[in-house]
C-alpha positions in Angstrom: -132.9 96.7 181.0 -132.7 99.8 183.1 -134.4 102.9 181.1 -132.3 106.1 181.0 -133.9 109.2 183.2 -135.2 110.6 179.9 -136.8 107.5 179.2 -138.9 107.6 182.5 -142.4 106.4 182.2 -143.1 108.0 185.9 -144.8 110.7 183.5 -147.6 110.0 180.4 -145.7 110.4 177.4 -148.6 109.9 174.9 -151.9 109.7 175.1 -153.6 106.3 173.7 -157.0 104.8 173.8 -157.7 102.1 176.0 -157.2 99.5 172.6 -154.5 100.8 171.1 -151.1 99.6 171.1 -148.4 102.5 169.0 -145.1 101.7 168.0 -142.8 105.4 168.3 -139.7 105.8 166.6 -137.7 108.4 168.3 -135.8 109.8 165.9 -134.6 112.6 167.0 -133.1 110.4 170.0 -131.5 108.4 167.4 -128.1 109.7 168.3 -128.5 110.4 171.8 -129.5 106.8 172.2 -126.4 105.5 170.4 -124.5 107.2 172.8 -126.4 106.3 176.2 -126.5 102.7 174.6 -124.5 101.8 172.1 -126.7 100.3 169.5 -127.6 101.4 166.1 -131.4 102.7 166.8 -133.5 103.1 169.7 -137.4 102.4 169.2 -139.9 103.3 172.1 -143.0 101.0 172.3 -146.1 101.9 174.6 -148.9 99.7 175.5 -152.1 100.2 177.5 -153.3 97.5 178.5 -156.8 97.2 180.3 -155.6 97.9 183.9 -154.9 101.3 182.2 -151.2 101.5 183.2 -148.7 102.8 181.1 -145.9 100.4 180.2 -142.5 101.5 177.5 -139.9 99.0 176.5 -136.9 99.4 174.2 -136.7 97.5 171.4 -132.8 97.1 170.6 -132.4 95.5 167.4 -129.8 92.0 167.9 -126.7 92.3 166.3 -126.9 92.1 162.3 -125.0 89.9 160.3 -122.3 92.3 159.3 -121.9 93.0 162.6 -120.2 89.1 162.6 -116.0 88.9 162.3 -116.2 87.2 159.2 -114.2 84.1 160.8 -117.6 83.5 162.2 -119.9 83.3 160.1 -119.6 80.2 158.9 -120.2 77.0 161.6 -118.0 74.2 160.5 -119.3 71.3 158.6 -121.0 68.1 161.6 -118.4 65.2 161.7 -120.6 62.1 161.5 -117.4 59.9 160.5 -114.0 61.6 160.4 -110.9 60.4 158.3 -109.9 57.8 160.7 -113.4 56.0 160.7 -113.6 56.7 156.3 -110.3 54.6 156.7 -112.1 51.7 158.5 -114.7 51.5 156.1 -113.1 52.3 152.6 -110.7 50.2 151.1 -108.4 53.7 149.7 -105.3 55.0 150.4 -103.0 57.9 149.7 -102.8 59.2 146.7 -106.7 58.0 145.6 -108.7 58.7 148.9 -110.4 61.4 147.8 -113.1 61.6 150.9 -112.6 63.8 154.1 -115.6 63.7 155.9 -118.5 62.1 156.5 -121.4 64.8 157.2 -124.7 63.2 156.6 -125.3 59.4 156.7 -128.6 57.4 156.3 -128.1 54.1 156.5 -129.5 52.3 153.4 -130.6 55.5 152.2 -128.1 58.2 151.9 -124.5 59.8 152.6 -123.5 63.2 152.3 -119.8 63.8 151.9 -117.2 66.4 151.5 -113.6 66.7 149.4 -111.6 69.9 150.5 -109.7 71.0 147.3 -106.9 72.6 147.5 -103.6 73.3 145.3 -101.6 70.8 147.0 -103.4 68.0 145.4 -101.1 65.9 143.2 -103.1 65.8 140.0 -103.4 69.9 140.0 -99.7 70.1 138.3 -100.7 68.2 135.6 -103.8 69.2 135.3 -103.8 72.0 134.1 -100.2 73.9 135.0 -101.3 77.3 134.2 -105.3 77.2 135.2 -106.1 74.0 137.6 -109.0 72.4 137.5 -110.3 69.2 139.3 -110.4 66.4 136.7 -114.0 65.0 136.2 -113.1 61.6 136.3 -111.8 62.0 140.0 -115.4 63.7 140.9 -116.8 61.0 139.8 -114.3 58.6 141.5 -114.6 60.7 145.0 -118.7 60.7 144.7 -117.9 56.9 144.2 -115.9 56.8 147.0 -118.5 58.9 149.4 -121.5 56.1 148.2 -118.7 53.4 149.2 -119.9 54.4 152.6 -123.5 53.2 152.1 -123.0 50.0 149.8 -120.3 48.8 152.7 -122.7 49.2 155.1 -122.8 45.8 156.6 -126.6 46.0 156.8 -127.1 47.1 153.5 -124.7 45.2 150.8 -125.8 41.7 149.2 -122.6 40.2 149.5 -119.7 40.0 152.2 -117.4 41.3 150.5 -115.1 44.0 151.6 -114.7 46.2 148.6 -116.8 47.7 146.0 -116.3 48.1 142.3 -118.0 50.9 139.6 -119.4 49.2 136.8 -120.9 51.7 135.1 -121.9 55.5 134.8 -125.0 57.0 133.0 -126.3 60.8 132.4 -122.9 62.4 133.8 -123.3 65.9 133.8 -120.4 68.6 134.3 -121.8 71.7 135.1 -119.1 74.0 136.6 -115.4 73.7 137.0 -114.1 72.5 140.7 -110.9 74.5 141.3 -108.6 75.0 144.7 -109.8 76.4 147.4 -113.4 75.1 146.9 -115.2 72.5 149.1 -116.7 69.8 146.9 -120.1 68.1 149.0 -121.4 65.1 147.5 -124.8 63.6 148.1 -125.3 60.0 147.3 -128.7 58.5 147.7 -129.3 54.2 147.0 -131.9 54.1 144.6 -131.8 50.2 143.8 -129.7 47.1 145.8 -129.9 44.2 144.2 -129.0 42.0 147.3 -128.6 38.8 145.3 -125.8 40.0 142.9 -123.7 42.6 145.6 -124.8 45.2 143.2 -126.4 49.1 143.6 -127.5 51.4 141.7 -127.1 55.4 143.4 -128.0 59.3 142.7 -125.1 61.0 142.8 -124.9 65.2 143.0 -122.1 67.5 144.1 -122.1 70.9 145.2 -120.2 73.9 145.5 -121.0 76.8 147.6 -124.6 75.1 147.2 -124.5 75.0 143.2 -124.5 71.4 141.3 -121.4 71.0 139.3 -121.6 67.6 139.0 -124.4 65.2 138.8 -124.8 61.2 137.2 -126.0 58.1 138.0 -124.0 55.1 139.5 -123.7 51.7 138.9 -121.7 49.4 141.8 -120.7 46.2 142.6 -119.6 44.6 146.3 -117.2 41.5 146.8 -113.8 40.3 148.1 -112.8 38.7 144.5 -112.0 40.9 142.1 -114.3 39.1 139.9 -117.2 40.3 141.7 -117.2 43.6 139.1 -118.8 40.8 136.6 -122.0 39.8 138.5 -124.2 42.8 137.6 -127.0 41.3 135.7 
């Protein structure tokens, strides 16, 4: 960066000891240098190093966070499997699939999905007219849907079936309401595959704006007969 004229180091503008290194705030510059170079603060830093030559640089603070458009801010949630691919794999359709995006995936390990809520969803007139809320039961049937993606992986599940089942739920926990307009992420990690019977057992947690409002434990079963639900042990 080119220094302004009454920035010129052709002249000592402090004297400093051969191992010392100040920091000067020019404050009294602190508008002129707004308007010579358009940023909020100007700081004049002078080093001596042995060769005893005088040295300044500015140090122009990067642009804050406030300085952002709002609009971007935010980076858009990775795609690791978009709708069409979540179509492929999952067995759902209109009105019931209940997954938009694949963000995270682990294979064998974990999946990381999201759910974008919003007013147009057909379970929000009924549920509730005057003050809508997502319905637990489809939290629990989208973070179903999102650990679909890891029990149909076709090196991971016992069987070769081509749908999965829930069998069972334990320690369900609601912890805030999901309403429109929010983003619901769900994190599902395999904790146990029992290869022999088609069946897996999976952490479940889903977030909003980074808080838990739903969390549980889920029991599931893989086949292509619908009598595969029976063969958890």
């Amino acid at each position: 960066m080119q220094l302004p004229p009454f920035l010129s180091c052709s002249q000592p503008m402090a004297v400093v000891s051969s191992n010392c290194i100040p920091s000067l705030t020019l404050g009294s510059l602190s508008q002129l240098g707004r308007r010579s170079l358009g940023c909020p603060s100007l700081s004049l830093k002078l080093t001596h190093p042995s060769d005893s030559s005088l040295h300044c640089s500015l140090n122009v603070p990067e642009n804050t966070h406030e300085d952002t458009p709002m609009e971007k801010r935010f980076p858009p949630y990775p795609t690791v499997m978009d709708i069409n691919q979540i179509r492929e794999r999952l067995p759902h359709r209109f009105p019931f699939l209940l997954v938009d995006r694949i963000i995270e995936y682990n294979p064998g390990v974990s999946v990381v999905g999201i759910k974008n809520v919003t007013i147009n969803d057909n379970f929000f007139p009924g549920h509730f007219p005057e003050r809508p809320i997502m319905p637990g039961v489809l939290m629990i049937e989208a973070m179903s849907q999102v650990g679909g993606a890891v029990i149909l992986e076709p090196d991971v599940k016992g069987t070769s079936g081509e749908v999965f089942f829930l069998a069972g739920i334990d320690k369900v926990r609601f912890r805030k309401p999901v309403i429109p307009g929010d983003t619901l992420v769900m994190r599902m990690t395999l904790m146990k595959m029992h290869k022999r019977f088609g069946v897996a057992k999976l952490e479940g947690k889903a977030y909003v704006g980074g808080e838990l409002v739903c969390e549980g434990e889920f029991l599931m079963a893989t086949g292509s007969d619908p009598q595969a639900r029976f063969l958890y042990p």
